[in-house]
Every structure is written in structure tokens, then in C-alpha cells.
DSSP file (Angstrom, degrees, kcal/mol; ACC not computed):
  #  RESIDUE AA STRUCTURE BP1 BP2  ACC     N-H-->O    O-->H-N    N-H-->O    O-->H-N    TCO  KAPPA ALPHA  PHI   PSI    X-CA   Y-CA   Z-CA
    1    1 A X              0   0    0      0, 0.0     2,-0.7     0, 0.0    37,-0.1   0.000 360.0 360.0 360.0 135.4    0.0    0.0    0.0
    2    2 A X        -     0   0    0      2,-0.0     2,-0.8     0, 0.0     0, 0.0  -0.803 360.0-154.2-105.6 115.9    1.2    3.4   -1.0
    3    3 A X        -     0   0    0     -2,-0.7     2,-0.4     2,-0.0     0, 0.0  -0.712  13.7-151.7-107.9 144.3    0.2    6.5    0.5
    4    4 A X        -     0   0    0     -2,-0.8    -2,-0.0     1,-0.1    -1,-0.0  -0.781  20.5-164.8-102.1 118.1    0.4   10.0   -1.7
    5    5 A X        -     0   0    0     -2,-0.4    -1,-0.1     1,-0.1    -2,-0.0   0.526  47.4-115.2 -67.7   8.3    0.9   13.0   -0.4
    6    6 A X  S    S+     0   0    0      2,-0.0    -1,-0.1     0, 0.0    -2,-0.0   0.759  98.0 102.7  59.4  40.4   -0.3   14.7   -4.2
    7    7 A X        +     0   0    0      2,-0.0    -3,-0.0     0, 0.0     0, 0.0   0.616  67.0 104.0 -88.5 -51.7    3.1   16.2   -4.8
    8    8 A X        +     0   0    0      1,-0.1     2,-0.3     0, 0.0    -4,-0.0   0.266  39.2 155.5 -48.8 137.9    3.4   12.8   -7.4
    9    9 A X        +     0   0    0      2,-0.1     2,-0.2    -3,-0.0    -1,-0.1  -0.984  33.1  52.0-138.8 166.6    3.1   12.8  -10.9
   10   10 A X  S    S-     0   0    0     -2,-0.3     2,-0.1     2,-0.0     0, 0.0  -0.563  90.9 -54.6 106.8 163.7    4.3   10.5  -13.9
   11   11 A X        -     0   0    0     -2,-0.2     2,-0.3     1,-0.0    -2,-0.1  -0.343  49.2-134.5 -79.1 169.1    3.6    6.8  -14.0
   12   12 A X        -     0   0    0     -2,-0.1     2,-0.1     2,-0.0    -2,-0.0  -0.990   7.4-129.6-135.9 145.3    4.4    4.4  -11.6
   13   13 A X        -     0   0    0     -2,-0.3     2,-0.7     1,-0.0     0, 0.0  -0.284  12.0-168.4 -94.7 150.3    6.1    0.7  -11.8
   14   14 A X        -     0   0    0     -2,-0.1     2,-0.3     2,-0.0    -1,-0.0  -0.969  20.5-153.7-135.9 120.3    4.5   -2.4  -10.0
   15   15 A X        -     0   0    0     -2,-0.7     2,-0.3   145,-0.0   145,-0.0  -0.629   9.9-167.9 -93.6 151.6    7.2   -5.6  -10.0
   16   16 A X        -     0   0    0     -2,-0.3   147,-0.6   145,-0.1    -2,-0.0  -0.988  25.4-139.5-147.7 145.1    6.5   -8.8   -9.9
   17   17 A X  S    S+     0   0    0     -2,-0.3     2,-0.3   145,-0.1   144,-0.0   0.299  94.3  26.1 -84.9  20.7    8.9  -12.2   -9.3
   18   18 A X  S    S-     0   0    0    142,-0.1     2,-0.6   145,-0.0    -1,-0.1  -0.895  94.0 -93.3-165.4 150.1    7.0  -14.2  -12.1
   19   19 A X        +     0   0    0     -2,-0.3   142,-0.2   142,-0.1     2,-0.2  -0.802  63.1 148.4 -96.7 123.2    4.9  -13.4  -15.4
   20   20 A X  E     -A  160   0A   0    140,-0.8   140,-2.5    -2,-0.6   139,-1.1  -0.610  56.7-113.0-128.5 165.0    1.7  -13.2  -14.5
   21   21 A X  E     +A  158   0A   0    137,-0.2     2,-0.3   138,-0.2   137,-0.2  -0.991  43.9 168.1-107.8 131.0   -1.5  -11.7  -15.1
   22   22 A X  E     -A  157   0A   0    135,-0.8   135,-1.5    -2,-0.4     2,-0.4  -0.987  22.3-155.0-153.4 157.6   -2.7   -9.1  -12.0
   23   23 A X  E     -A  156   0A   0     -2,-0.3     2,-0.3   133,-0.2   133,-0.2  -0.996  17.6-175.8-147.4 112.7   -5.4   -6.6  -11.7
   24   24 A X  E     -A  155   0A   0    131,-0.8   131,-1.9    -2,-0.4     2,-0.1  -0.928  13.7-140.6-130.8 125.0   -5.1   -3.5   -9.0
   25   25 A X        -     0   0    0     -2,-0.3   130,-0.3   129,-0.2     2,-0.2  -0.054  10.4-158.1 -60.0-175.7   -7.4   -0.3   -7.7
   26   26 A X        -     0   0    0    124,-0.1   127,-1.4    -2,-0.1   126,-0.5  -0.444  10.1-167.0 -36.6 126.3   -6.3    2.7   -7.1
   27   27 A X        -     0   0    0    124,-0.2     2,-0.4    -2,-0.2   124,-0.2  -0.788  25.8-148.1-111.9 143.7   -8.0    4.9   -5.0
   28   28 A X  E     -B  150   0B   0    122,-2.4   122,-2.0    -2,-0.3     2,-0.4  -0.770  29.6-170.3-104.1 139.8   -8.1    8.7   -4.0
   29   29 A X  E     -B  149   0B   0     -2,-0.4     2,-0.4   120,-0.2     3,-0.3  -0.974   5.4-175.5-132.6 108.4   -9.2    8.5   -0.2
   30   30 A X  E     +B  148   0B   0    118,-2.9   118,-2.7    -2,-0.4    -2,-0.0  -0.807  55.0  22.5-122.4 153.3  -10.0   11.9    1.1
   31   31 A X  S    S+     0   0    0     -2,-0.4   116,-0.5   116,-0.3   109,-0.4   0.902  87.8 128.5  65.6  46.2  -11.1   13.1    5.0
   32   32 A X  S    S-     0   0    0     -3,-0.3     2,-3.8   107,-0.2   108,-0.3  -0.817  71.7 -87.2-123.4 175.3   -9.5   10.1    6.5
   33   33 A X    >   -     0   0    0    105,-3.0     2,-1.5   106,-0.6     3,-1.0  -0.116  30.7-166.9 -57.1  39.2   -6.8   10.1    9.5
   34   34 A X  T 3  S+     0   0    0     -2,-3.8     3,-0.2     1,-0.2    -1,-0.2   0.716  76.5  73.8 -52.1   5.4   -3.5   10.5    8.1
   35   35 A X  T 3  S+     0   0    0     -2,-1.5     2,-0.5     1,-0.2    -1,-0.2   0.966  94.7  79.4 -60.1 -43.0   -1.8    9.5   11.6
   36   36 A X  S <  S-     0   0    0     -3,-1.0    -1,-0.2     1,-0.2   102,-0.2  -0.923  84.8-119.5-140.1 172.7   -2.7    6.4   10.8
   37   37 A X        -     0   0    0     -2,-0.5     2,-0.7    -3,-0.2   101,-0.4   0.656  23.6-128.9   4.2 139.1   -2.0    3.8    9.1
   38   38 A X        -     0   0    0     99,-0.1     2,-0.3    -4,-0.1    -1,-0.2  -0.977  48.2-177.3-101.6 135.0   -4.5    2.3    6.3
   39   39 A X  E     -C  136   0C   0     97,-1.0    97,-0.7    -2,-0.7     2,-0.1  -0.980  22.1-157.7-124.3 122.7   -4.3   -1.1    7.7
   40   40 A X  E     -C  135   0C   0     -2,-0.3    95,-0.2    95,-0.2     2,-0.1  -0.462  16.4-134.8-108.7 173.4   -6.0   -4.6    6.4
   41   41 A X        -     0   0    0     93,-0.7    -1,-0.2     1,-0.2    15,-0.1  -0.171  58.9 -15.4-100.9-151.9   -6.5   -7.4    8.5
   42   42 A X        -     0   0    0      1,-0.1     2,-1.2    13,-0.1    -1,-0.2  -0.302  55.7-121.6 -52.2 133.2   -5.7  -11.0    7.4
   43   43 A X        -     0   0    0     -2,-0.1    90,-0.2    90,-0.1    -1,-0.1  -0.295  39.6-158.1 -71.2  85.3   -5.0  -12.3    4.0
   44   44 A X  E     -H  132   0D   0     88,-1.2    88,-1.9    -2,-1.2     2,-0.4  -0.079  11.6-170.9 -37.7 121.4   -7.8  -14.9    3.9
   45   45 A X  E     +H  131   0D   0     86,-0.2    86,-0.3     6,-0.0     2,-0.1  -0.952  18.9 116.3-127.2 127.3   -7.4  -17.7    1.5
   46   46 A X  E     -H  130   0D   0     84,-2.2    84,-1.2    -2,-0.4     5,-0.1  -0.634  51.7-103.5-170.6-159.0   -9.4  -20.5    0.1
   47   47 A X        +     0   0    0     82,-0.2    82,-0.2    -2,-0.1     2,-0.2   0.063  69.6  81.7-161.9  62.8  -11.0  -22.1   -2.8
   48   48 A X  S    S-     0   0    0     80,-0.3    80,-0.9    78,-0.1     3,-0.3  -0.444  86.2 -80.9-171.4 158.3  -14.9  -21.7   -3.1
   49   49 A X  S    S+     0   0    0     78,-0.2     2,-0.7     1,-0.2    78,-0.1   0.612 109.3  73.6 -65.4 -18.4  -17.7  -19.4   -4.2
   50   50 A X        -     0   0    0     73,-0.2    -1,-0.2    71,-0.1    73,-0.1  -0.380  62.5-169.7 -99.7  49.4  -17.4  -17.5   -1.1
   51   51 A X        -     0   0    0     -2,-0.7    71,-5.6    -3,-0.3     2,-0.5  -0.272  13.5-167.7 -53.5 136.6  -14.5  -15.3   -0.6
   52   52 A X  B     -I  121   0E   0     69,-0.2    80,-0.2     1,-0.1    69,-0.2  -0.976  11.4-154.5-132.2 126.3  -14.6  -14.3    2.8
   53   53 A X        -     0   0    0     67,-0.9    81,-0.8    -2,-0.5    -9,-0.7   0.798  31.4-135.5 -53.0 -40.4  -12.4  -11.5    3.8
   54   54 A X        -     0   0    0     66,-0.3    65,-0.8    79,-0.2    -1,-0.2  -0.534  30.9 -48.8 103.3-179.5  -12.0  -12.3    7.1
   55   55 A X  E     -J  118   0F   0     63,-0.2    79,-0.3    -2,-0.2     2,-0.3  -0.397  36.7-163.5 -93.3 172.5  -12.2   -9.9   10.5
   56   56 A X  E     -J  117   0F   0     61,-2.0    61,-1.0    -2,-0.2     2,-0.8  -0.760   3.4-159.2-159.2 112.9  -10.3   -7.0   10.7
   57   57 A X  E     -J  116   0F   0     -2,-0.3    59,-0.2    59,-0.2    79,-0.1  -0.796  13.6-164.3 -92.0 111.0   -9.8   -5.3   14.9
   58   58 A X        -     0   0    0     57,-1.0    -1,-0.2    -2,-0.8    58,-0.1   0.925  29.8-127.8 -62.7 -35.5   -8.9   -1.3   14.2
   59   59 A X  S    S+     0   0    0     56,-0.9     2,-0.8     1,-0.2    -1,-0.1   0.230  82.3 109.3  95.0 -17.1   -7.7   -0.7   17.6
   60   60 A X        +     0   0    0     55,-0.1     3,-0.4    54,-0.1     2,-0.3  -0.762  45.1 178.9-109.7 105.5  -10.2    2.1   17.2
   61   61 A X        +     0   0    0     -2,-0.8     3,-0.1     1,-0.2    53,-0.1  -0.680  62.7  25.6-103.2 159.3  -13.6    2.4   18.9
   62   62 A X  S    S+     0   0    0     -2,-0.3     2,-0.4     1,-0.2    -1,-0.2   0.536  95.1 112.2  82.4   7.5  -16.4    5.3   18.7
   63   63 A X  S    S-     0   0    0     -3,-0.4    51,-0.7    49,-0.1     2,-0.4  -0.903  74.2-118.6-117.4 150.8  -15.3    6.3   15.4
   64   64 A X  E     -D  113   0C   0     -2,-0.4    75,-0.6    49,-0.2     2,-0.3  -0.657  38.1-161.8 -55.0 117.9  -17.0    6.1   12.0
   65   65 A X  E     -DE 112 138C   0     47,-1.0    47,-1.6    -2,-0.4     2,-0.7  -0.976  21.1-138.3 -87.0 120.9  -14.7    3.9   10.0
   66   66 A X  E     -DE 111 137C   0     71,-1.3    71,-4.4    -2,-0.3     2,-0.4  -0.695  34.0-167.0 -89.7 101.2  -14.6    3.6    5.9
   67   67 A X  E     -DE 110 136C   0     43,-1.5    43,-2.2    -2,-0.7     2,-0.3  -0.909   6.7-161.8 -93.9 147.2  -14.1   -0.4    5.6
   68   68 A X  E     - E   0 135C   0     67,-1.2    67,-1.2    -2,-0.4    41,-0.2  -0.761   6.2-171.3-119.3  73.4  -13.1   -1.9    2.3
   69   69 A X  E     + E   0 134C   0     -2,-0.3    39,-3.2    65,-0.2     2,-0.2  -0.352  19.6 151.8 -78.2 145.6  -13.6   -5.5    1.6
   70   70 A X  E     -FE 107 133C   0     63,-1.5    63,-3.0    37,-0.2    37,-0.2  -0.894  15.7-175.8-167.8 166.5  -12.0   -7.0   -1.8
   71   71 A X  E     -F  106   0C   0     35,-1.0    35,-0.6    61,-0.3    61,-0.2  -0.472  13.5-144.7-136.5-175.4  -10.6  -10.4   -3.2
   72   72 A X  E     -F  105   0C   0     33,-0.2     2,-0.6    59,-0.2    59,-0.5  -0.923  13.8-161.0-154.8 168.8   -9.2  -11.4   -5.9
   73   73 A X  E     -F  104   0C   0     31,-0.9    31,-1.6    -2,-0.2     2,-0.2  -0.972  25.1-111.9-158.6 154.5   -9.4  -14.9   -8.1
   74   74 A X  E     -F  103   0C   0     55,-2.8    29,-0.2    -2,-0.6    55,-0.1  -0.587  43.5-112.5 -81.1 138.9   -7.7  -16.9  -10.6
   75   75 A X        -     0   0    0     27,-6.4    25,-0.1    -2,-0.2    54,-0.1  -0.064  31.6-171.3 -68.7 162.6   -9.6  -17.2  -14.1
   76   76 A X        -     0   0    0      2,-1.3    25,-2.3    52,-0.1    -1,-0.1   0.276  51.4 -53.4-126.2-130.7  -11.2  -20.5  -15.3
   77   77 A X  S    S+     0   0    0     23,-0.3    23,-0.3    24,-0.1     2,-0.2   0.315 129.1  30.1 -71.4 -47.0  -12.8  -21.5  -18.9
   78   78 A X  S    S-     0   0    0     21,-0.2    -2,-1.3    22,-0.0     2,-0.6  -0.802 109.9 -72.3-155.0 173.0  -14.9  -18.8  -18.7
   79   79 A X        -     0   0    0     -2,-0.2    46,-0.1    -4,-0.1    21,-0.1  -0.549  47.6-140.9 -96.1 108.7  -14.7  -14.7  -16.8
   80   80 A X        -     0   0    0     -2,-0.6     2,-0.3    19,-0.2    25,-0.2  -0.488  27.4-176.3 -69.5 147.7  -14.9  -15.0  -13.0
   81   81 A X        -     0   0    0     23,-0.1    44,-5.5    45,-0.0     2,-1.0  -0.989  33.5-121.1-151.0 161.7  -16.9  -12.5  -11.8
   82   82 A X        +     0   0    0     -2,-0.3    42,-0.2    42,-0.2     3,-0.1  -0.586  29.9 176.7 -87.3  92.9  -18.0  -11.2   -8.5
   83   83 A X        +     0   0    0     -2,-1.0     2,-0.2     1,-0.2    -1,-0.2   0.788  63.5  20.5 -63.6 -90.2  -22.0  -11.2   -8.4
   84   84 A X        -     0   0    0      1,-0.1    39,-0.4     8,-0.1    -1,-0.2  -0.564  69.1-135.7-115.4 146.4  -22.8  -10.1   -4.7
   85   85 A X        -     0   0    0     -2,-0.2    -1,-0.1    37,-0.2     3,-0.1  -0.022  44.0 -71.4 -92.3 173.0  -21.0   -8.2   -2.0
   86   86 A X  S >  S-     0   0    0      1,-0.2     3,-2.4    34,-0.1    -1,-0.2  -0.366  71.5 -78.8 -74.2 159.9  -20.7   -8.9    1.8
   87   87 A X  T 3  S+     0   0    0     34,-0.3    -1,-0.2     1,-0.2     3,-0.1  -0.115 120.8  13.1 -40.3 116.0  -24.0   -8.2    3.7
   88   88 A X  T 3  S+     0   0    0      1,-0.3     2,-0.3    -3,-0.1    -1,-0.2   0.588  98.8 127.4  92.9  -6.9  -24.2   -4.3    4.3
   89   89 A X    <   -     0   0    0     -3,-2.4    -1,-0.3    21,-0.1    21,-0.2  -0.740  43.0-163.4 -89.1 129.7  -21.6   -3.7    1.8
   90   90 A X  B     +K  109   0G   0     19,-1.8    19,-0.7    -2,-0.3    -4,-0.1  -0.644  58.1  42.3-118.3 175.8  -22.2   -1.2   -1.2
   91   91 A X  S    S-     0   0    0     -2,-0.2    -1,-0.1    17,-0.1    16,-0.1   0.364  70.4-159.2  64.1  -7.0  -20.4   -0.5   -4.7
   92   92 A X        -     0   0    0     17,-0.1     2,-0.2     1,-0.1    16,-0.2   0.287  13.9-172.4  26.7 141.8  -19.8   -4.2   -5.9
   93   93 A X        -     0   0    0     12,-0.1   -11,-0.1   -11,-0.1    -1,-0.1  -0.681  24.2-176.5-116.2-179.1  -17.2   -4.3   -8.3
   94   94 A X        +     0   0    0     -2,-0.2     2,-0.5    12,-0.1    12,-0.2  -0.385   3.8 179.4 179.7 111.1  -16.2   -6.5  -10.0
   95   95 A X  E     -G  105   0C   0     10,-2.1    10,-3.6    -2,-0.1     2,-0.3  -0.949  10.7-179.7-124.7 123.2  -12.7   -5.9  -12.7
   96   96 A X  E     +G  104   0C   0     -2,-0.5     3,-0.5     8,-0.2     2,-0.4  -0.906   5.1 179.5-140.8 136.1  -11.6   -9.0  -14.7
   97   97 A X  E     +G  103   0C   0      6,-1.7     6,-2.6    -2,-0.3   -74,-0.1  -0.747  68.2  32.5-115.2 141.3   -8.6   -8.6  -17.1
   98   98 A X  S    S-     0   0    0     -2,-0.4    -1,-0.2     4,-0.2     6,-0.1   0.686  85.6-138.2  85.6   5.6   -7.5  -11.9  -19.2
   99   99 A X  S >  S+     0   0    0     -3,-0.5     3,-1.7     4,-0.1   -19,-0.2  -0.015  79.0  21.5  30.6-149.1  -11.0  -13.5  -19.7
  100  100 A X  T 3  S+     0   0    0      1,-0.3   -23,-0.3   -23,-0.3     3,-0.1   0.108 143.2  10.2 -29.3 166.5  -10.4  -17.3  -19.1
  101  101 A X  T 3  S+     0   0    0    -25,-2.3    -1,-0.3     1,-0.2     2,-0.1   0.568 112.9 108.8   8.9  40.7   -7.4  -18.2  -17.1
  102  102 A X    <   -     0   0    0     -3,-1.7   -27,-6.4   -28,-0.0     2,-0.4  -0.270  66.1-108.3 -97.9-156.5   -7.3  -14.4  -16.5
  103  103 A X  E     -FG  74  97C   0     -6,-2.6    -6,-1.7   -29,-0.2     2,-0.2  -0.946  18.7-152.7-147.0 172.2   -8.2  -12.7  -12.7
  104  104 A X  E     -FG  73  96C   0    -31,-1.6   -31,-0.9    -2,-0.4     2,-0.4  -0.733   6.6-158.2-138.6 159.9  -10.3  -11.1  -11.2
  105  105 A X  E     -FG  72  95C   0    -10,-3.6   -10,-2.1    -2,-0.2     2,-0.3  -0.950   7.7-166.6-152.5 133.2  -10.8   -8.7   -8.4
  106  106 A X  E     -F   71   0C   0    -35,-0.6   -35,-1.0    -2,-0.4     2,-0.5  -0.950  11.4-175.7-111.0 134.4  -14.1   -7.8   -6.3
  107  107 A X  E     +F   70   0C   0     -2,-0.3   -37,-0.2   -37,-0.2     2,-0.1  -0.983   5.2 175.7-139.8 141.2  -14.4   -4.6   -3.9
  108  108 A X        -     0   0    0    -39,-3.2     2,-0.3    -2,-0.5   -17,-0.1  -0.339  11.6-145.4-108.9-172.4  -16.8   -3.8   -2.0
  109  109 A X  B     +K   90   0G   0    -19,-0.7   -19,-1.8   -41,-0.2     2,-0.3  -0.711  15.1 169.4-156.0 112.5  -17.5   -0.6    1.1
  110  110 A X  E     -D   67   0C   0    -43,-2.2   -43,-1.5    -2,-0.3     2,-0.4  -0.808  21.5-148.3-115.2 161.5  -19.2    0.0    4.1
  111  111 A X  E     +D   66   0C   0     -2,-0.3     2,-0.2   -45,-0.3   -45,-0.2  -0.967  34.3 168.4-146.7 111.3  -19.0    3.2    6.7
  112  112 A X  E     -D   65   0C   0    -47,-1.6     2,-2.3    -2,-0.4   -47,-1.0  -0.933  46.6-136.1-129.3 113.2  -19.5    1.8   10.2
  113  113 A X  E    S+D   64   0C   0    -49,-0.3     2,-0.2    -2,-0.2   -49,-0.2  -0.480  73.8 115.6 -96.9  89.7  -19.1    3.3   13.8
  114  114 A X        -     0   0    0     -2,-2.3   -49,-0.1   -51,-0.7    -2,-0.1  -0.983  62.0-153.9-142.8 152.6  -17.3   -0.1   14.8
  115  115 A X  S    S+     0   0    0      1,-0.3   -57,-1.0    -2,-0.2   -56,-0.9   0.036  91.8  32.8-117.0  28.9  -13.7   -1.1   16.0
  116  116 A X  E     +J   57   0F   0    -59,-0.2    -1,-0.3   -58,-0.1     2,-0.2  -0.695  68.2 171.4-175.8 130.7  -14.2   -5.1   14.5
  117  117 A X  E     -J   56   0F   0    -61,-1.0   -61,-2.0    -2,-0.3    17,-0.1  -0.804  19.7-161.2-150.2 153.2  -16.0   -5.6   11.9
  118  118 A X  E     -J   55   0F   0    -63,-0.3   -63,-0.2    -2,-0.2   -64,-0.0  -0.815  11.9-154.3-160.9  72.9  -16.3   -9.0    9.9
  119  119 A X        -     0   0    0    -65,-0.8     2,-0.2     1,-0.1    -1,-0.1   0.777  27.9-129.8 -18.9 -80.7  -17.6   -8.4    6.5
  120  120 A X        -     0   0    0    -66,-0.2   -67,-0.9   -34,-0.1   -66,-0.3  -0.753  46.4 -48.8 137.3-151.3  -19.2  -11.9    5.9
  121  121 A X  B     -I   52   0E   0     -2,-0.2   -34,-0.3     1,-0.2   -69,-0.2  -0.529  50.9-134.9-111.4 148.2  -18.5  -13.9    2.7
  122  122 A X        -     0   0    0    -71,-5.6     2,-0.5    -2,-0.2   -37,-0.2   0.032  27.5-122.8 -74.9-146.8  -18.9  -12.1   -1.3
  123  123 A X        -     0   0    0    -39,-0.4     2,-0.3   -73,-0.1   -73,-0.2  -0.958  32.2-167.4-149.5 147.6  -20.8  -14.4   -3.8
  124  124 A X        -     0   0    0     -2,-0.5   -42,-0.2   -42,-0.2   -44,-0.1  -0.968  34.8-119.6-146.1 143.3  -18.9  -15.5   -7.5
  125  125 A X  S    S+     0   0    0    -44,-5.5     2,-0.2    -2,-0.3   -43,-0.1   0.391  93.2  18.3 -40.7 -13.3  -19.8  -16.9  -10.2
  126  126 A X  S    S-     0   0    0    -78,-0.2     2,-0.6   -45,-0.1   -78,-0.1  -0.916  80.1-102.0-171.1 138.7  -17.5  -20.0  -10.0
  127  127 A X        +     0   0    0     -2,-0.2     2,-0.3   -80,-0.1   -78,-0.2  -0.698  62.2 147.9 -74.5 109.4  -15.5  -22.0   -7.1
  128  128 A X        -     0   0    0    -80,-0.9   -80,-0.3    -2,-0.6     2,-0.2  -0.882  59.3 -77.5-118.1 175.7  -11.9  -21.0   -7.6
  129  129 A X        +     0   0    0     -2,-0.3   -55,-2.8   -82,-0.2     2,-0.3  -0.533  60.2 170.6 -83.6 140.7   -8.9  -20.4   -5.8
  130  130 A X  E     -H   46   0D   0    -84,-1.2   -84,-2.2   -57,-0.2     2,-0.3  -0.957  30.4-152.4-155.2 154.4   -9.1  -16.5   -4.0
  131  131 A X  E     -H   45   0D   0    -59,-0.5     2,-0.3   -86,-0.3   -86,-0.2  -0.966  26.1-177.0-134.1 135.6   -7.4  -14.7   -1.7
  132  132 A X  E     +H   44   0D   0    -88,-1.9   -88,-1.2    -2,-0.3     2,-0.4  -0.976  10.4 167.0-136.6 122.2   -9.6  -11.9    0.6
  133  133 A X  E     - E   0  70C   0    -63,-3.0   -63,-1.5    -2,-0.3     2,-0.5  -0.999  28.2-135.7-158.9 156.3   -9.1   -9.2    3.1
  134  134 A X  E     - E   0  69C   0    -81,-0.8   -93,-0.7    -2,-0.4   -65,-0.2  -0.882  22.6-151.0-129.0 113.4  -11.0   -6.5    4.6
  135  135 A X  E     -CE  40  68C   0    -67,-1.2   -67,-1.2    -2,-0.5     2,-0.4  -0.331   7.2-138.6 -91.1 178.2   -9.1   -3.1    5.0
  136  136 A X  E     -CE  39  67C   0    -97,-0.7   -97,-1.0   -69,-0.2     2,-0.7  -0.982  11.9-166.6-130.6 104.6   -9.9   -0.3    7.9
  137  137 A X  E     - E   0  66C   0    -71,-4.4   -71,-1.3    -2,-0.4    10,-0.1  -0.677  14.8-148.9 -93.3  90.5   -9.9    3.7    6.9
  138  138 A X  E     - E   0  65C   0     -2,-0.7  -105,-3.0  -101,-0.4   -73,-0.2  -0.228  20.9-115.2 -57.7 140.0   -9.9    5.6   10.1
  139  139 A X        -     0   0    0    -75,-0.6  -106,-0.6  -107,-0.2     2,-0.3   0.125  42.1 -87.3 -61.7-176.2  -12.0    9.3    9.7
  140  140 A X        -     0   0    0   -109,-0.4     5,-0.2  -108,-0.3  -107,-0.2  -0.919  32.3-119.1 -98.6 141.7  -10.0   12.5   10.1
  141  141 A X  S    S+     0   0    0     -2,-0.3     2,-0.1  -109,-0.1    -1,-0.1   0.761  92.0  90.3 -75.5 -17.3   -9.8   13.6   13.6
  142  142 A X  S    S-     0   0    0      1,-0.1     3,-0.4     2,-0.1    -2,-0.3  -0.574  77.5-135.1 -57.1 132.0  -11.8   17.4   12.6
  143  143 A X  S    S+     0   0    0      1,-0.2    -1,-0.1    -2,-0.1    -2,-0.0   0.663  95.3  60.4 -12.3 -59.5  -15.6   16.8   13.0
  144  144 A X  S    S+     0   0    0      2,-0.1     2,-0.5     0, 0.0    -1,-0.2   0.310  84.8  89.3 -89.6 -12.3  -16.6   18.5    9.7
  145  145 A X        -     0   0    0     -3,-0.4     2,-0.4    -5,-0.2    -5,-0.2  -0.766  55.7-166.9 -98.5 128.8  -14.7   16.3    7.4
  146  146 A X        -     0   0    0     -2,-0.5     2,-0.6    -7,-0.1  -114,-0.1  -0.992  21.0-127.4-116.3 124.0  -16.3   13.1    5.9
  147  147 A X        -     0   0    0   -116,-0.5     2,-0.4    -2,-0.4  -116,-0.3  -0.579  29.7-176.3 -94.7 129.7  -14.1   10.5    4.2
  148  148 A X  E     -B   30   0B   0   -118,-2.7  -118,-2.9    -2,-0.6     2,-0.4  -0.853  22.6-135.8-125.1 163.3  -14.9    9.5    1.1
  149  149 A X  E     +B   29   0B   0     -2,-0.4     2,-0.3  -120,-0.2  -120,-0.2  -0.966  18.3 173.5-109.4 115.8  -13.8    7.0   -1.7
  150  150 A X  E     -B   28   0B   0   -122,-2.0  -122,-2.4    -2,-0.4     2,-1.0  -0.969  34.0-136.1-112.7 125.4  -13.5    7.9   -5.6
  151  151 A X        -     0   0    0     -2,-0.3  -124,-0.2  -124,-0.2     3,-0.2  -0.812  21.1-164.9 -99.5 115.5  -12.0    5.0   -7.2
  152  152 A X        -     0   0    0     -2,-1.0     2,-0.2  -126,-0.5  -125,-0.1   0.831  59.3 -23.8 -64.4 -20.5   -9.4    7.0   -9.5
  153  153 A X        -     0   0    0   -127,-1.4     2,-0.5    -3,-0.1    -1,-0.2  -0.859  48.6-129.5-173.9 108.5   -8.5    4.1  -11.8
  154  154 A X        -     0   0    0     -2,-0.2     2,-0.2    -3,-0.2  -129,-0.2  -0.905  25.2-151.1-105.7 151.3   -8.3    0.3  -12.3
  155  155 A X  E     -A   24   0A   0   -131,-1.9  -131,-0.8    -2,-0.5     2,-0.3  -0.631  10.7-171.9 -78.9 139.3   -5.1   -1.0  -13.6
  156  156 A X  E     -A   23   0A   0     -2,-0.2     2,-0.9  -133,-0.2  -133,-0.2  -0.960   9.0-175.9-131.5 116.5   -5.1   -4.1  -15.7
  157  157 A X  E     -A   22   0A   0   -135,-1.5  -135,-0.8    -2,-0.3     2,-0.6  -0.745   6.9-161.5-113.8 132.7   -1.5   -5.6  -16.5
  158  158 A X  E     -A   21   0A   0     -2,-0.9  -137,-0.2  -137,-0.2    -2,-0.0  -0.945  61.4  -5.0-107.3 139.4   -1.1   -8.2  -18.5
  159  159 A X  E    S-     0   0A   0   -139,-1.1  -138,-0.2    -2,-0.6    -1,-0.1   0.827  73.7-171.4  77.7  24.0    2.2  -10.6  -18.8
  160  160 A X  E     -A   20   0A   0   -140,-2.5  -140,-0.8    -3,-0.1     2,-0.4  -0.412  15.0-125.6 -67.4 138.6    4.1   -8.7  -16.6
  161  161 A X        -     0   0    0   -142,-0.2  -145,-0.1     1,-0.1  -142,-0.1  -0.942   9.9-109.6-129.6 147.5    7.6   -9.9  -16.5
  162  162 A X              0   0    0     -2,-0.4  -145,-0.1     1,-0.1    -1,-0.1   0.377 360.0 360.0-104.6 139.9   10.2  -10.9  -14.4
  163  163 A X              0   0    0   -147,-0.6    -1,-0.1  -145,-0.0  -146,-0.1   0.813 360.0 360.0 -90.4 360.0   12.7   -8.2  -14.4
């Protein structure tokens, strides 16, 4: 995870130690905490219709929190996609780059005044192997600010290769 202070400009390079196909968000996150951290909880893994994110403890009680559940899954036959989001969860996505034996990526959003939240499970089209985790955006400590999510931009890389 990067965080920008908006000085940057220009592209930016994403390695990988094998060619692959991989599929990435970026997102502009405004009126959130910058003291701390944006922090996910564990990377869940499994191999089912049900990517489940997992729990995620903030350390943080009494405050509104922007949680962000997403997965991602290995392509088949035929273009996984992500039908339905965890319970309470809004914005479904659902980005697949490479059609068959491509990937896929699902995100979802909720705004909750909780300090453990536990998404529940998304929904797919097809049992494959996925990997899931549900991240925590703490508000900004001013009153008057409300943090929001614009998703600026999905990335789709094909065949990236090993440098």
C-alpha cells in the first residue's frame, strides 16, 4: 500500500517475481486520519464461491470507519466475476482482465461506527482459488470532514515480466 501526499506525478512501476496476469485499484481517499495507518486485516485464502475476507480489529472504537472489503481470483474456462458483495456492503465491483485463465478482483464498502467488523462472505460466479481481506480507513480527527472513496482508476497488466 502506498500512501500519496499529491506532490506525485508521472507513472508508476509495479514488479513482480513471475509473469503473471494481476489486476489493481487505485483509489483517491479523502477526509480520512493520516496518523494512521490504512491497515488490512488477514490475507484470507481459500477455494470456493465465497471469498470471505475475514475480521479486521482497528484498535479504534467510537469512530465512523470507511471499511473496504476485496478479493481477488484466478480465471477458469470462462470470466470469473464477483455477483454479490458482503452483507451491508455497497459498490460491488467486480474488474476481470485476461477472460479465461485471467483474474479477477471484487471490492466492496461499508462506513460503520465499529472497531471489529467481519464483513461476511462475497458471492462468484464459479469455485476458484481466492485470496480476501477486509481493509480499515480511520475518519479525520476534525468533526466537519467526511471521508470518502473515488475510485481513480483500475489498472489491468497483462504478462508482466520478471525483471
Amino acid at each position: 500500500m502506498k500512501t500519496s501526499d499529491g506532490t506525485e506525478t508521472g507513472n508508476f512501476t509495479v514488479t513482480t517475481t513471475t509473469s503473471q496476469i494481476s489486476v489493481w485499484r487505485v483509489f483517491r481517499i479523502t477526509g480520512w486520519n493520516d496518523t494512521a495507518l490504512i491497515e488490512g486485516g488477514t490475507l484470507n485464502k481459500g477455494d470456493s464461491s465465497s471469498p470471505d475476507p475475514g475480521s479486521r480489529d482497528s484498535g479504534f472504537s467510537g469512530e465512523d470507519m470507511l471499511w473496504i472489503a476485496f478479493g481477488v481470483m484466478q480465471g477458469s474456462a470462462t470470466d470469473p466475476d464477483w455477483t454479490v458483495a458482503p452483507t451491508n456492503y455497497t459498490d460491488l465491483s467486480s474488474d476481470v482482465v485476461g477472460g479465461g485463465g485471467g483474474v479477477s478482483m471484487g471490492i466492496a464498502r461499508r462506513e460503520l461506527n465499529a472497531q471489529v467488523e467481519d464483513p461476511g462472505v462475497f458471492t462468484t460466479n464459479e469455485s476458484l482459488d481466492w485470496a480476501a481481506r477486509v481493509l480499515n480507513v480511520r475518519p479525520a480527527s476534525d468533526d466537519n470532514a467526511e471521508t470518502s472513496l473515488d475510485t481513480i482508476r483500475t489498472y489491468q497488466i497483462r504478462e508482466l515480466v520478471k525483471p
